[in-house]
N, C-alpha and C positions, 0 to 999 in steps of 0.2 A: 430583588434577588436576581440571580444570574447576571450577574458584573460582567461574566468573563463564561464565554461559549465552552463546553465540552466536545467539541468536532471541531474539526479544521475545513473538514472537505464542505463544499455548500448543500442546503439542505432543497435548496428550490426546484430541485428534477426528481425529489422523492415523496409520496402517499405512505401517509402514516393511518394505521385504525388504530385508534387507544378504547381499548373491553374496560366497562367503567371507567370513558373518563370523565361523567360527571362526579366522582368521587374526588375526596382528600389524595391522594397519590396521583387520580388519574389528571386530574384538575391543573396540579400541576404541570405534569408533563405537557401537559396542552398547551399551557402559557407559554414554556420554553420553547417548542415548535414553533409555533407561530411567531414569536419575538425575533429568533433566528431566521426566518422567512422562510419554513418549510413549503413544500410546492403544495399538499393538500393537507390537512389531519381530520378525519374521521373520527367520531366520536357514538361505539352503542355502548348503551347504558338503559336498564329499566327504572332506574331512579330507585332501587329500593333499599338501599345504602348511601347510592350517591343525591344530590340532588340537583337541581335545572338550577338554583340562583350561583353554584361553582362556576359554569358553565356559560352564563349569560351574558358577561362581558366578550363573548369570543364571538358572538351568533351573530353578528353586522358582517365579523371577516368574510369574506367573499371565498376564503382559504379553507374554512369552517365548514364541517356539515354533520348533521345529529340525526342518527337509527336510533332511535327511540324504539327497543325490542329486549328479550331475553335470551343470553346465551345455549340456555336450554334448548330452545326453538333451533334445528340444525337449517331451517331454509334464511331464518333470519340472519342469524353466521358467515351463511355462502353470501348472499347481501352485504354483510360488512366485510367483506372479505376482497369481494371482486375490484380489482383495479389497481389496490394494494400492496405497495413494492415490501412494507414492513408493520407486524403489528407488534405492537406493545400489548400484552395481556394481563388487566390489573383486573380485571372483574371476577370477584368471590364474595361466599357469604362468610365472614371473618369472625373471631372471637372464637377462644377456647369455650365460656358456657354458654355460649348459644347450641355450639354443636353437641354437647353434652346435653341440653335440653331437646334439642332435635335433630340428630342425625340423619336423619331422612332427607330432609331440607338439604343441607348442609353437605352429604352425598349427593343430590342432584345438582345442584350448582358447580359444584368444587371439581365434581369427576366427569358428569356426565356433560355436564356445560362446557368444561373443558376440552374432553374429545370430540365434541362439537365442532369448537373453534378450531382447533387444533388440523378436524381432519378438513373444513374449509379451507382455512390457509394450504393445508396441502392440494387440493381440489382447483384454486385461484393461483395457484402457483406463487406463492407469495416468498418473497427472496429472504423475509428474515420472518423469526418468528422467538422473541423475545419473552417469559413469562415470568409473573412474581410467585417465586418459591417463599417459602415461609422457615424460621428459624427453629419451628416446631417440629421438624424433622429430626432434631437430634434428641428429640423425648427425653429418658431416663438415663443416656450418658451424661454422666458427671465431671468425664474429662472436659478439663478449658486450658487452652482456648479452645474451642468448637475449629475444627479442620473440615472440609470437605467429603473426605472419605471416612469418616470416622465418626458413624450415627448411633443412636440406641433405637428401643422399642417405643414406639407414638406413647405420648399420655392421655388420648384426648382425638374422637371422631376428627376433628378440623385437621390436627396432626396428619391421621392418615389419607386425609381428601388430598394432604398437600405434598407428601410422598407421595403417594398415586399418582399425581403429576408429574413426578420426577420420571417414574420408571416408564409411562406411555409417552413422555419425551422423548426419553431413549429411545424405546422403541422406534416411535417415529420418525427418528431422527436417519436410525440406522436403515428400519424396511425402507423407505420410501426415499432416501438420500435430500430430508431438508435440513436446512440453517436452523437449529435451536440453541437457546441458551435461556439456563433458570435462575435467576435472583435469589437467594435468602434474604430475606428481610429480615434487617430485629430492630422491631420494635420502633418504627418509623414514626416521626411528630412532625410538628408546624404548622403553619397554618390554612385555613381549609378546615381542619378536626374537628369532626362532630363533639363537644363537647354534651349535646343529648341522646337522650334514649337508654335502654337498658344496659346496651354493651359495649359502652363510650371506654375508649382506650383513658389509662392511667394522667397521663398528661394532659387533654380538654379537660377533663374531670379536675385535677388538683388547679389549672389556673383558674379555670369558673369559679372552684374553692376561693381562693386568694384574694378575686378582683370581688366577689360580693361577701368577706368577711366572717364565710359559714366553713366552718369543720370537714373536714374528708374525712369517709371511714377508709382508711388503708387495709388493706386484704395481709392478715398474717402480720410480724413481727415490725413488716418496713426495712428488713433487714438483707430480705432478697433484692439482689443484684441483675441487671440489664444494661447491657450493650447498646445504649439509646442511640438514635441515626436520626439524624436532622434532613427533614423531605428533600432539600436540595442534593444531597448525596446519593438520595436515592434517585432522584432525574440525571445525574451525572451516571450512572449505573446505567440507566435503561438507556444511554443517548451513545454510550459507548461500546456498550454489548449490540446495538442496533447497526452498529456502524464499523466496530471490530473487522478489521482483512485480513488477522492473521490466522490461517486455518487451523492452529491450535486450539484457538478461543473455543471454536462453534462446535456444536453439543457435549458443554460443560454447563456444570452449575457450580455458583459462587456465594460467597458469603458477601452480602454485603451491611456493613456495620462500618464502624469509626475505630474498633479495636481497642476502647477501654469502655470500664463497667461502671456504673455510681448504682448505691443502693435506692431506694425509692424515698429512704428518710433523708438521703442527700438530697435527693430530687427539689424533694418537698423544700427545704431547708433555704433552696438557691432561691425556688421558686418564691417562698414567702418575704427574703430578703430584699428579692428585685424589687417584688411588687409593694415591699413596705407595709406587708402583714402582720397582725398580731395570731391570728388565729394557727392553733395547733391540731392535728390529724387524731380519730379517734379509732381503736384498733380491734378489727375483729377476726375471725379464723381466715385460713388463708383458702385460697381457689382452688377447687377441684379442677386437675388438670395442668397444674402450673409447675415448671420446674423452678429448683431454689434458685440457680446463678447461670448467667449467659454471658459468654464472650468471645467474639468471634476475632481467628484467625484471618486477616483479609487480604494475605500476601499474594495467595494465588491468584482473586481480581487487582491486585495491585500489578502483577509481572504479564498478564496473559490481554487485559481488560488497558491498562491504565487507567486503573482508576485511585484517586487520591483525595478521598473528602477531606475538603479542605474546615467542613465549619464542624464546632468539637458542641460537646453537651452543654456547655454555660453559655456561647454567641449565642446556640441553637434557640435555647430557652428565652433570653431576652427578646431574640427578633417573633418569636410566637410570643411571646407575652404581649408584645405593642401591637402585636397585631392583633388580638383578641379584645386590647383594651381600645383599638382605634377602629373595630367592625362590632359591635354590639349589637346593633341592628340587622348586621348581614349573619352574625350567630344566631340570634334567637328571632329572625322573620324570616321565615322563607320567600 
């Protein structure tokens, strides 16, 4: 991956923190920094999402350095904060029914973790301050494509931790005159993706399905529709909002997606033919919390951002699929 750099300027006079990036998103972004010869990246993470084997190829660089702490903690924050030209903020407790199961949790991580880091970076002077917004902020609007200014009401605890983020951005942005800018996610795959545990996104779960010949229960019809965004688009996102000079850009939030939709029966469909599957999906109610269709407008990170994901929902799938079928032991060993 990363054939071809998203920056032009060089990255070796800048200090990166990535919040989770022993994680599937954070993990990522890690690899591209370093590949492009970032001058440091910092990495806190408490492992309780992400895990240490993401991470481990990077820990020889000399460029590398791991806070092993919780966002929660505000001394530990000011810690990863200090020295800090730019953070990248991937660190959340994710999934719609987890928060639905515990909102408590899932409020302290999401808000208070957040203002955490938040008011460190402002405390350390940090010149950008990057974060992942979530695509569950347009809740129970049903207009598509999903625009920017134009949300409904949350369906779902997660939802609101992740609006909450949006409006103490603002804030922040405006009282205290820092650099922010928020990501929408939808729906983000590739490889890294915990394909275990209880709140395993749709896609580890259907390739696991595929490559050992067992049935998925698909949530609902299979008929609802997502805006699927292939990881690399979403490090093209964080690399170009971190680095953005036009003062338009900064305290904006964006959509970031690929801008068309496949339903989850296509999903599956692509998924079973790559991998040369017989097995067929078994169907039971849908998720509490979940909207039927997503897709996002991403014009305004295309005009303000440049940004232009380049890999669509079927390369997406094949380069995660070989990579699932060529790390098995780095999937299921920690």
């Amino acid at each position: 991956m990363y054939e071809n750099p998203f920056h032009s300027q060089p990255l070796n006079n800048l200090s990166f923190l990535v919040t989770g990036g022993g994680g599937f998103i954070g993990s990522n972004i890690v690899e591209y920094l370093l590949k492009y010869k970032v001058g440091k990246v910092r990495v806190l993470d408490n492992f309780s999402n992400g895990f240490p084997k993401n991470i481990k190829a990077f820990q020889d660089d000399a460029r590398f350095e791991l806070v092993e702490g919780d966002i929660r903690d505000p001394e530990v924050c000011q810690q990863a904060c200090a020295g800090m030209d730019i953070v990248l903020h991937q660190a959340a407790l994710g999934s719609v029914p987890r928060s639905i199961k515990d909102p408590i949790t899932t409020n302290e991580v999401n808000i208070s973790g957040f203002v955490n880091i938040l008011t460190a970076a402002k405390d350390q002077q940090v010149k950008r301050f990057v974060y992942a917004a979530s695509s569950s902020t347009y809740g129970d609007s049903k207009a598509l494509p999903k625009v920017e200014d134009k949300i409904g009401r949350p369906l779902s605890p997660y939802a609101v931790t992740k609006y909450a983020n949006e409006l103490y951005a603002d804030v922040f942005g405006k009282t205290y005159g820092m650099e922010i800018i928020g990501l929408r996610y939808f729906n983000i795959f590739g490889p890294r993706q915990d394909p275990n545990g209880a709140y395993a996104a749709v896609i580890p779960l259907f390739i696991d399905a595929v490559l050992k010949g067992k049935s998925p229960k698909m949530k609902g019809d299979g008929n609802q529709t997502r805006d699927f965004t292939f990881v690399e688009n979403c490090v093209e996102a964080n690399i170009r909002a971190a680095l953005v000079q036009n003062p338009e850009a900064i305290n904006q939030v964006y959509n970031i997606a690929v801008g068309d939709r496949t339903s989850l029966n296509d999903l599956f469909t692509i998924l079973k033919e790559e991998a040369q599957s017989e097995v067929n999906p078994t169907y039971g109610p849908e998720r509490a919390g979940d909207i039927r269709d997503s897709l996002a407008d991403i014009s305004k990170a295309r005009t303000l951002l440049g940004y232009d994901p380049k890999i669509k929902i079927k390369e997406g799938l094949q380069i995660t699929l070989d990579w699932f079928k060529n790390n098995q032991d780095f999937i299921y060993n920690s």
